[in-house]
N, C-alpha and C positions, 0 to 999 in steps of 0.2 A: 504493500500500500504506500511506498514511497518514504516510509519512517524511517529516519538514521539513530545510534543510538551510539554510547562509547561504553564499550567493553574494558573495566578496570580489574588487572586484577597478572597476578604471577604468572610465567609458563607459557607456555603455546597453547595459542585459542583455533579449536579446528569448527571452523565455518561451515552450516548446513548448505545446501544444495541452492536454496532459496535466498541466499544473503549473499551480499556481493560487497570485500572492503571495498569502502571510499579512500581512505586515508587512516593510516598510523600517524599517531600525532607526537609530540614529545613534550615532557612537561616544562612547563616555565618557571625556571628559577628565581626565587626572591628574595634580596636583602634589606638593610635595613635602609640603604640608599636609593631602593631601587624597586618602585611597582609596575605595575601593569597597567592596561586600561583594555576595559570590556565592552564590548554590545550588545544585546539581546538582538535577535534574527529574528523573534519570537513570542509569545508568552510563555514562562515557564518558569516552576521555581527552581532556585539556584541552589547549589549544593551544602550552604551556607542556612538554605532555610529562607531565604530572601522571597519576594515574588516581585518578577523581573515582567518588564512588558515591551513586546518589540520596539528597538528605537533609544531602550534608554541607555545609558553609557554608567560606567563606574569603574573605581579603584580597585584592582586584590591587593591586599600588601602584605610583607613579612608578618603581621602582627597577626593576621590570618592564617596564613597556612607559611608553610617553606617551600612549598613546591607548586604547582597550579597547572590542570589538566582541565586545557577549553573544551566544552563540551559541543553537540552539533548544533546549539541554539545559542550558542556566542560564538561571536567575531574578536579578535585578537586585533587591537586599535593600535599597538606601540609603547613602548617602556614608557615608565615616567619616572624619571631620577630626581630625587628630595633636591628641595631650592632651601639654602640654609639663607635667612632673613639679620644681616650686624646688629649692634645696639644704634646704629644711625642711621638705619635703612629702614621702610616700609613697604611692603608690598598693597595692591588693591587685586582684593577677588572678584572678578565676576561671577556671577550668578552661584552666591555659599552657599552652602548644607547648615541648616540651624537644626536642633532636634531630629534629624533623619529627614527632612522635608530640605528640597534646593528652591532658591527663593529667587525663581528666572526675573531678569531687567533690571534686578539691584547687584549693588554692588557695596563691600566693605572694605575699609582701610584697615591693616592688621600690623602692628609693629613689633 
């Protein structure tokens, strides 16, 4: 019926007659400098427990997991390596995350 799905797990996985791989994937490593950024393809919840709905975009980071294996309802956007902020410097956010909600067309000053 055109469903894809990601097989986790040790050892050689032998494929039925009716499944065809698309892709071997490999995981994406993460450090404390260094996350990810995701897209949902899809609606679906995330392995995190999250519910994700096509289109919307987000962080994995080390603090999550150490390792991260995209599933077939995320897109893989590109690293995102930590921006360290001096005591004379400011950055502005667009569109921040307050309480789990992103608060699109504002923006804050963060120092």
């Amino acid at each position: 019926a055109g469903e894809e799905w990601l097989h986790i797990g040790t050892g050689a996985y032998l494929h039925g007659v009716e499944e065809e791989i698309v892709q071997t994937v490999q995981a994406k490593i993460l450090t404390e400098s260094r996350a990810i950024s995701v897209e949902a393809v899809r609606n679906f919840v995330d392995v995190f427990g999250s519910e994700r709905h096509a289109g919307e975009q987000w962080l994995v980071t080390s603090s999550m997991t150490e390792a991260y294996l995209l599933g077939p309802n995320e897109k893989f956007l590109g690293n995102v390596d930590l921006t360290v902020v001096g005591p004379s410097q400011f950055c502005m956010v667009v569109d921040p995350w307050r309480n789990g909600k992103q608060l699109l067309g504002q923006r804050e000053v963060r120092r």
